[in-house]
C-alpha positions as CSV (number, residue, x, y, z in Angstrom):
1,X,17.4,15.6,-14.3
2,X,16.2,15.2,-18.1
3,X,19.1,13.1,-18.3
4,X,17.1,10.6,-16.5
5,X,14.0,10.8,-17.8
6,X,12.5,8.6,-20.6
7,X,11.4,11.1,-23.1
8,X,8.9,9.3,-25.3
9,X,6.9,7.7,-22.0
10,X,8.2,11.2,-19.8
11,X,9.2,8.5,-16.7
12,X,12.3,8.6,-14.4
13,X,13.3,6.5,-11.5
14,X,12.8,7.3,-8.2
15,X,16.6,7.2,-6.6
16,X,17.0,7.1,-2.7
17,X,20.8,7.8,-2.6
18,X,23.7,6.3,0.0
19,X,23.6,8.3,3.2
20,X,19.6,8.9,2.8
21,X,17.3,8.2,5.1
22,X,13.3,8.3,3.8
23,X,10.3,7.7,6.9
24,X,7.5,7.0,4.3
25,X,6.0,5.1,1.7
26,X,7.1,5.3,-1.9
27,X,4.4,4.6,-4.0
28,X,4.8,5.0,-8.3
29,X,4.6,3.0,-11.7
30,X,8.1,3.2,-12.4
31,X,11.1,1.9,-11.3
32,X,12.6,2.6,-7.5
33,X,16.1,2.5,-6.5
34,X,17.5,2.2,-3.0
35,X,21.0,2.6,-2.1
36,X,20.3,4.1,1.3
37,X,17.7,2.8,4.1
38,X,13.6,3.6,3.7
39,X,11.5,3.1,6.7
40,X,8.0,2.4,4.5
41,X,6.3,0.5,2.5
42,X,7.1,0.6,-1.3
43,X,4.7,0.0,-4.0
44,X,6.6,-0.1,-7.7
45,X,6.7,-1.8,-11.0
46,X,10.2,-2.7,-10.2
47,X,12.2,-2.3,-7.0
48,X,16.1,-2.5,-7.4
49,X,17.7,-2.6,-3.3
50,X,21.8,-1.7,-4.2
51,X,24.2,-3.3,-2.2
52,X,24.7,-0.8,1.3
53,X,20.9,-0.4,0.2
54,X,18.0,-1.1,3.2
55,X,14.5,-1.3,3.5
56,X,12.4,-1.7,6.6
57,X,8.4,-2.7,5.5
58,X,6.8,-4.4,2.5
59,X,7.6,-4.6,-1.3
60,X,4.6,-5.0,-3.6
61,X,6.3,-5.0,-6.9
62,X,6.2,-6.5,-10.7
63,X,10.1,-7.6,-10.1
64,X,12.5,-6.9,-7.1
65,X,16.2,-7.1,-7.3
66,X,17.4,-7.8,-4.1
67,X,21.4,-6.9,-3.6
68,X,21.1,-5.1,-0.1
69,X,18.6,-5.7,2.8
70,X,15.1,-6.3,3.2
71,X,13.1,-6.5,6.5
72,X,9.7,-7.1,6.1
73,X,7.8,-9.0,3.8
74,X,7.4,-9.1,0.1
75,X,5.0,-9.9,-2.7
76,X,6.5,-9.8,-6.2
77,X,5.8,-11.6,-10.0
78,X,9.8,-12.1,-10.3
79,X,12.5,-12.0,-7.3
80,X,16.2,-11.6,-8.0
81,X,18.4,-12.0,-5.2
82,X,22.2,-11.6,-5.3
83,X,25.1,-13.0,-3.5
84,X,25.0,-10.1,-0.9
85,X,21.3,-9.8,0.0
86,X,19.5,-10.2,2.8
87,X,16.3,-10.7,3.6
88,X,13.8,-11.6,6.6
89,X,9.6,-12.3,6.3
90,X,7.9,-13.8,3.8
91,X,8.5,-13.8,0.2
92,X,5.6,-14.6,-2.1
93,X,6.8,-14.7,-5.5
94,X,6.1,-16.4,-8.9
95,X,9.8,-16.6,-10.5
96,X,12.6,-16.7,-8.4
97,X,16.3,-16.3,-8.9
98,X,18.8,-17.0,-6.5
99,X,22.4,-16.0,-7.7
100,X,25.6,-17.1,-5.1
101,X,25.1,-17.4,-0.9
102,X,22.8,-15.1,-0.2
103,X,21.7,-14.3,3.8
104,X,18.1,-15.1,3.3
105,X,16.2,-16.1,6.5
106,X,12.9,-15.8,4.9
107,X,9.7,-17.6,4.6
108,X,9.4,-18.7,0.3
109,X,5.9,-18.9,-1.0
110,X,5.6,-19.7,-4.4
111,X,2.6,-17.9,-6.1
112,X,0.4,-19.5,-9.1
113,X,-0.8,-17.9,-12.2
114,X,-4.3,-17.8,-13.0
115,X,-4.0,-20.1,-15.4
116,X,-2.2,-23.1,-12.7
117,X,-5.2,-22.5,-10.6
């Protein structure tokens, strides 16, 4: 596992492998991966769904890249989403990239900064 870890700021990403299924919320500063399906809520600085990757409740993240599923709403500073992602809810953001046809069914609303206001 120290392969993973950052040794001068001791973090590692939390990685929810293909074929796992977490009932739960994930909550942590760092960087979360999915690749399998978490039933929960997920709190991160940045949240990376893999393709085959699926998650059922809300993202509240710095940046999401999006290349699986999302079902549930999410509030992020910077969206990604790839040519295979899907997502449904609402998506409040304040950069957003879309790359190729993705399957979004989603509600977009564009966030201000502080400044903007």
């Amino acid at each position: 596992m120290l392969a993973f870890t950052n040794s001068v700021e001791k973090t590692s990403p939390t990685v929810i492998g293909a074929g796992c299924n977490v009932m739960g919320d994930i909550k942590t500063d760092h960087i979360v991966q999915i690749h399998g399906t978490v039933h929960g809520n997920i709190n991160a600085e940045t949240v990376v769904i893999g393709r085959g990757g699926r998650v059922i409740g809300k993202i509240v993240a710095d940046t999401l890249f999006l290349h699986g599923e999302l079902d549930g709403p999410a509030t992020v500073n910077a969206a990604n989403m790839f040519s295979a992602a899907k997502m449904s809810g609402t998506l409040s953001y304040r950069t957003l990239n879309i790359t190729g046809n993705t399957g979004l069914e989603c509600k977009l609303t564009k966030r201000k900064d502080k400044k903007d206001e």
